[in-house]
Structures are given as C-alpha cells and as structure tokens.
C-alpha positions as CSV (number, residue, x, y, z in Angstrom):
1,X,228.3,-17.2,39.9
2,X,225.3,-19.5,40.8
3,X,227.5,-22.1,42.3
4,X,229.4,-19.4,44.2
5,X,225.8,-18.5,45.3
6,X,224.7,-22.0,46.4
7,X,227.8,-22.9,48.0
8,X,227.4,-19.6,49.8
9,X,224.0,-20.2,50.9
10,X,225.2,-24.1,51.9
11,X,227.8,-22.8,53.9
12,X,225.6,-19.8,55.8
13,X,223.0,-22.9,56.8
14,X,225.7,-24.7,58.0
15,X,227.3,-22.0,60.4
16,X,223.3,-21.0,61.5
17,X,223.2,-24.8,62.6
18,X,226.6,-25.0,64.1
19,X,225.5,-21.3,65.9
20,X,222.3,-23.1,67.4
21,X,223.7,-26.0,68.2
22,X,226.4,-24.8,70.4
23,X,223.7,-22.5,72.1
24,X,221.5,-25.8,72.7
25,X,224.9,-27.3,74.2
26,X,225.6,-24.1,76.5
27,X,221.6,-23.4,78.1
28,X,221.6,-27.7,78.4
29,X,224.9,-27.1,80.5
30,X,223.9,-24.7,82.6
31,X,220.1,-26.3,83.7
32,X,222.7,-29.0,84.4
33,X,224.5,-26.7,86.7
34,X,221.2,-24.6,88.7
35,X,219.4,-28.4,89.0
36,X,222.2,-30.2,90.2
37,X,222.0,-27.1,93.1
38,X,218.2,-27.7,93.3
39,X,218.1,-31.4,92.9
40,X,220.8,-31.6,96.0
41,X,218.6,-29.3,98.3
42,X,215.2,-31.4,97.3
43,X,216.5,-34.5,98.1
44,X,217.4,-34.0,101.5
45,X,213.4,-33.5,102.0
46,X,212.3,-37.7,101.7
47,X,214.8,-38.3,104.7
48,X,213.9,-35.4,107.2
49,X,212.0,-36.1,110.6
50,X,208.9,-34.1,110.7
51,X,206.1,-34.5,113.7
52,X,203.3,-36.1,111.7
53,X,200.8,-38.3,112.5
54,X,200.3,-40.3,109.3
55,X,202.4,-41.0,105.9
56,X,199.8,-38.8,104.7
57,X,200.5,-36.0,106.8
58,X,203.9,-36.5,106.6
59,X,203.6,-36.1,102.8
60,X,202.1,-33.1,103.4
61,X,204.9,-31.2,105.8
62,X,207.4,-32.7,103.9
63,X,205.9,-30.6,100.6
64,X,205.1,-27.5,102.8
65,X,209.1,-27.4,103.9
66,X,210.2,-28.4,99.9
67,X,207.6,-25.4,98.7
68,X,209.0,-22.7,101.0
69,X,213.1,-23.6,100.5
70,X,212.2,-24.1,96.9
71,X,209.5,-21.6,95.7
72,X,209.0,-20.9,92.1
73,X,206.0,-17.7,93.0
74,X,206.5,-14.6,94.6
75,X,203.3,-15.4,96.2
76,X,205.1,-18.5,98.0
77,X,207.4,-16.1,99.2
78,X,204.6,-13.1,100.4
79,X,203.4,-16.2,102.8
80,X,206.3,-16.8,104.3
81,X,206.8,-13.2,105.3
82,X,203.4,-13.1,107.2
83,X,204.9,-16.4,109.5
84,X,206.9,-16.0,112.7
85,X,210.5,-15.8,112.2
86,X,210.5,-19.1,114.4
87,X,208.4,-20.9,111.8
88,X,210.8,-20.3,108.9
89,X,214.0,-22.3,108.0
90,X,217.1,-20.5,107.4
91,X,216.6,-20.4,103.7
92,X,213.1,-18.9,104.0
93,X,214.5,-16.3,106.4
94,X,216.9,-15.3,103.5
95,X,213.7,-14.9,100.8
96,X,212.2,-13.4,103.3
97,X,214.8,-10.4,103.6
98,X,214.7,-10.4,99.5
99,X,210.7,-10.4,99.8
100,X,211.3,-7.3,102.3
101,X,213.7,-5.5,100.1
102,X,211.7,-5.1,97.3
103,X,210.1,-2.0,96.9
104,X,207.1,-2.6,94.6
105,X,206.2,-5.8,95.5
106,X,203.2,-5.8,92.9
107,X,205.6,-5.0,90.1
108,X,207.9,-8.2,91.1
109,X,204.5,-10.6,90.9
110,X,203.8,-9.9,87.4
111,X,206.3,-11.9,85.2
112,X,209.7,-14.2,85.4
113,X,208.3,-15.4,88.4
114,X,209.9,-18.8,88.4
115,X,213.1,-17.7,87.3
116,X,213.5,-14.7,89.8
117,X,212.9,-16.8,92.5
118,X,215.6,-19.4,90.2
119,X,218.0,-16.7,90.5
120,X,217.3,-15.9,94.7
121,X,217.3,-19.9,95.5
122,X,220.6,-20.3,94.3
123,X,222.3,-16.9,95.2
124,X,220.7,-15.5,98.1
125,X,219.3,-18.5,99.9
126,X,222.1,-20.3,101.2
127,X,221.8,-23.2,99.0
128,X,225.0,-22.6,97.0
129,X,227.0,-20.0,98.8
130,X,230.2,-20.9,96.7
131,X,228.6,-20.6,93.5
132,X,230.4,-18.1,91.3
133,X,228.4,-16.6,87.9
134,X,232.0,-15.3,86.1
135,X,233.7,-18.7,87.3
136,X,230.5,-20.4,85.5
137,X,229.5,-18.2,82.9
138,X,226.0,-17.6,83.6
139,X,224.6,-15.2,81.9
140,X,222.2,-12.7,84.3
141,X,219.7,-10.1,83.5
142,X,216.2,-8.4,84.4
143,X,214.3,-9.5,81.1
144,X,211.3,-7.6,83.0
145,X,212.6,-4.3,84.6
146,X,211.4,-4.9,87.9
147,X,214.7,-5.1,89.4
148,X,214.8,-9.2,90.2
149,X,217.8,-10.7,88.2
150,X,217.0,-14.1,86.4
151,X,219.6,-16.6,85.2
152,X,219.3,-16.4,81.0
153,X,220.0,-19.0,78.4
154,X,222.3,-18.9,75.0
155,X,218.8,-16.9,73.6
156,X,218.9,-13.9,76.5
157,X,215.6,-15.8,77.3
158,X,214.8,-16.3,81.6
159,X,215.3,-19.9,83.0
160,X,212.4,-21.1,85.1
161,X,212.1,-23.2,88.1
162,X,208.5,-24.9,88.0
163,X,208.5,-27.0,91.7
164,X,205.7,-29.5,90.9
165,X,205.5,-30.2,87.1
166,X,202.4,-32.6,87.8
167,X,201.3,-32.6,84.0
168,X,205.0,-32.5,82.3
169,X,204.7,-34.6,79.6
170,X,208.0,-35.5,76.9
171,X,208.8,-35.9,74.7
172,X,206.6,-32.7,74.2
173,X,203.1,-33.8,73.1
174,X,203.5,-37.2,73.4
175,X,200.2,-37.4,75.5
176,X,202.1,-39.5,78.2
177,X,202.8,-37.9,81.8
178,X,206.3,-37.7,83.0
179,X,206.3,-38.3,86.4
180,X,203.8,-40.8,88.2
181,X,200.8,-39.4,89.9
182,X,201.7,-40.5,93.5
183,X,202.6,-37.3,95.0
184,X,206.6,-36.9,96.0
185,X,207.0,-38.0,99.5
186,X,203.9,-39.6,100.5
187,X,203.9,-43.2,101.8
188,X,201.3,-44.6,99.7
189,X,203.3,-47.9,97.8
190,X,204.0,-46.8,94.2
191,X,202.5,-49.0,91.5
192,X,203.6,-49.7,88.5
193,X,202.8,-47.3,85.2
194,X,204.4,-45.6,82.1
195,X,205.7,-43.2,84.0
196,X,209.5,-42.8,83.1
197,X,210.4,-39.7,85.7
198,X,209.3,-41.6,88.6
199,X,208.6,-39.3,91.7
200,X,207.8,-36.0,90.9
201,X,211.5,-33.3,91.3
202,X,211.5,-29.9,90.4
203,X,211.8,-28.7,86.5
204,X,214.3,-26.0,85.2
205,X,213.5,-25.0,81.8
206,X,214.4,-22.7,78.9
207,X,212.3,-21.5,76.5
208,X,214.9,-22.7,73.4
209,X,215.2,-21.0,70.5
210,X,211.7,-19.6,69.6
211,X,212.0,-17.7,72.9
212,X,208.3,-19.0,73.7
213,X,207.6,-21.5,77.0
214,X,204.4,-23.3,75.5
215,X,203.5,-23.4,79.5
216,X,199.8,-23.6,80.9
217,X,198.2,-22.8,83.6
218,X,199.5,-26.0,84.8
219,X,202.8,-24.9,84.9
220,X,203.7,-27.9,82.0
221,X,204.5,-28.3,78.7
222,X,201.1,-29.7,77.4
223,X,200.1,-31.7,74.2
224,X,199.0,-29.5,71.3
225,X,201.2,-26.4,72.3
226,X,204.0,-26.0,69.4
227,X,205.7,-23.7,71.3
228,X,207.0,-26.2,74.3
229,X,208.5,-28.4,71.3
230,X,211.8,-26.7,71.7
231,X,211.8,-26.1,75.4
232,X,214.8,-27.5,77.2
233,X,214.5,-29.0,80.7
234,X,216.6,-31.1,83.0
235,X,214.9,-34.1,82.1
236,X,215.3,-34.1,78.2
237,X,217.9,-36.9,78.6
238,X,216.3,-39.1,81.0
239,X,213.3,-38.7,78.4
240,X,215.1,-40.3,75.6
241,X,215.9,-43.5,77.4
C-alpha cells in the first residue's frame, strides 16, 4: 500500500508538471502570435518620413506616431479623441470610435489597461484584419467586468502590451537592463553596452502561473520582485542567448 501510495503521488507530480508545461508552451505561442502583429506594425515606424527638423525631433514624432497606433493606456487613447480627425492615422481613428463607444469611460481606466488596448490593437485597429481567434485559439474574456475583452493565457490570466519597457530587465532580477538606453528611433550613434535587446520594441507579457505580474510603476519587471520570476514575455528567448 505505501508503494502504491508513492508511485501514486510520483505519478500525480508528474501529470501537474506535464499540465504546466504544456500551458507554458500554449501562452509562449500565442505572445508569439499578438507580437509578431505588433512587432510588424512598429517596425514600419524607423523608416517613415516625418517633417522634422533634427534626428532629435525626428525621434520624437516618430514615438508620438508609435504611441498612438500602439497604445498600451486608455489615457493614450482619451488624447487622441480630443485631436482633429485630420491629425489621427487610420488606426487611431479606429481607437478612437472604441474610446467613443464606451459608456463609462472611468470604469475602462481602472485595470487590464495594457491588455484591453492588446485586444483593440489587434482586432479593431486595422492592424490584423484577417486575424481569426477560433482559427488561432485565443482564449478572450473581461477579467474586469468593464466590458473591454483582453486576450488570456493557459492561466485565464490578461496578456499585456507595455510600449516602452525602459527598465525590463531578464532574466528577472538579474540587475542588468534589457534594452539599451538610447531611445528607439533617435539618431544619436548607438554605443556599445551589455544590453542584449538592443533598441527598445514593445513587450507582451503574461503573468505565468502565479497569476501575479511583479510590474512597477515603471511598467517592468524589476529586481527584487518574486512575482515577475515567472512572467512570460516575447523576449524570454532572445534572453537566454
């Protein structure tokens, strides 16, 4: 009987691990998926012509455009909605009829942020038209009850977009920055550091298992916070190299 009881217990591990494993697998395909969309749209923004009269202004309109087709706040979104229609790209018009639709706009602000706006980037900008949930099996839900959908991982959990991931640092509290701290699309020459990201892209993340982001004010996974240890991002694999 204590044998049957060991090889039992053996075997339940086993089945946990295979369990979480295959979920790891599933929410690393999908970030695959949504940042292949998002990583297509920002890199269209180094090569665009934009009426500036430095590389430092240049930087600077460049971002603006990358911020409002890309935004990862509700708040980005509220801005864009005060603009003339003739200011906004065709993808910021589209947010712009979401941002209008909603009917308690101070509801929408207070959570899931980043991954509501996820969700609207990629299904009701114009940035993947074709893009087929069933055809993909991407999970959707409304984690908060405010009536914004959000793109879930294996765990149910929201994924979130974070646009500029300045302080991103993994492996998780390693202590070393990601990404370089020249600013994505200036003109200033890069120099050489640790850096192994280069350039600074935007950073789809689940929470993993524990459910729990480990995010700061920052909007990064920062040293010291246990819960980011287990966080899943686009970048995991690039890390490792």
């Amino acid at each position: 009987m204590a044998i049957m009881l060991v090889l039992a217990s053996l075997a339940s591990a086993a089945i946990s691990a295979a369990a979480s494993s295959q979920k790891k697998l599933r929410t690393k395909t999908l970030i695959g998926k949504l940042n292949a969309i998002v990583a297509s749209q920002y890199e269209q923004y180094a090569g665009r012509d934009v009426d500036a009269a430095s590389g430092t202004l240049r930087g600077q309109a460049l971002r603006a455009i990358a911020q409002g087709d890309l935004p990862d706040d509700w708040t980005i979104v509220s801005t864009l909605a005060a603009k003339p229609a003739a200011d906004l790209t065709p993808h910021q018009l589209a947010y712009v009829a979401v941002w209008n639709s909603i009917a308690n706009k101070q509801a929408v602000m207070q959570s899931h942020a980043g991954a509501e706006c996820l969700f609207m980037i990629v299904m009701q900008g114009g940035i993947a038209d074709c893009l087929d949930c069933r055809g993909l099996r991407i999970d959707i839900g409304d984690q908060d009850g405010d009536g914004m959908p959000e793109f879930l991982d294996a765990w149910g959990s929201p994924i979130r977009l974070i646009l500029w991931p300045s302080d991103l640092q993994l492996p998780p509290g390693s202590g070393k920055r990601f990404f370089s701290t020249i600013l994505p699309f200036d003109a200033t020459v890069p120099t050489i550091d640790d850096s192994v990201g280069g350039l600074m892209r935007p950073l789809i993340v689940s929470p993993g298992p524990d459910r729990a982001f480990g995010l700061t004010a920052t909007t990064a996974p920062q040293t010291g916070v246990s819960e980011c240890a287990d966080n899943i991002t686009n970048f995991d694999d690039e890390a490792k190299r």
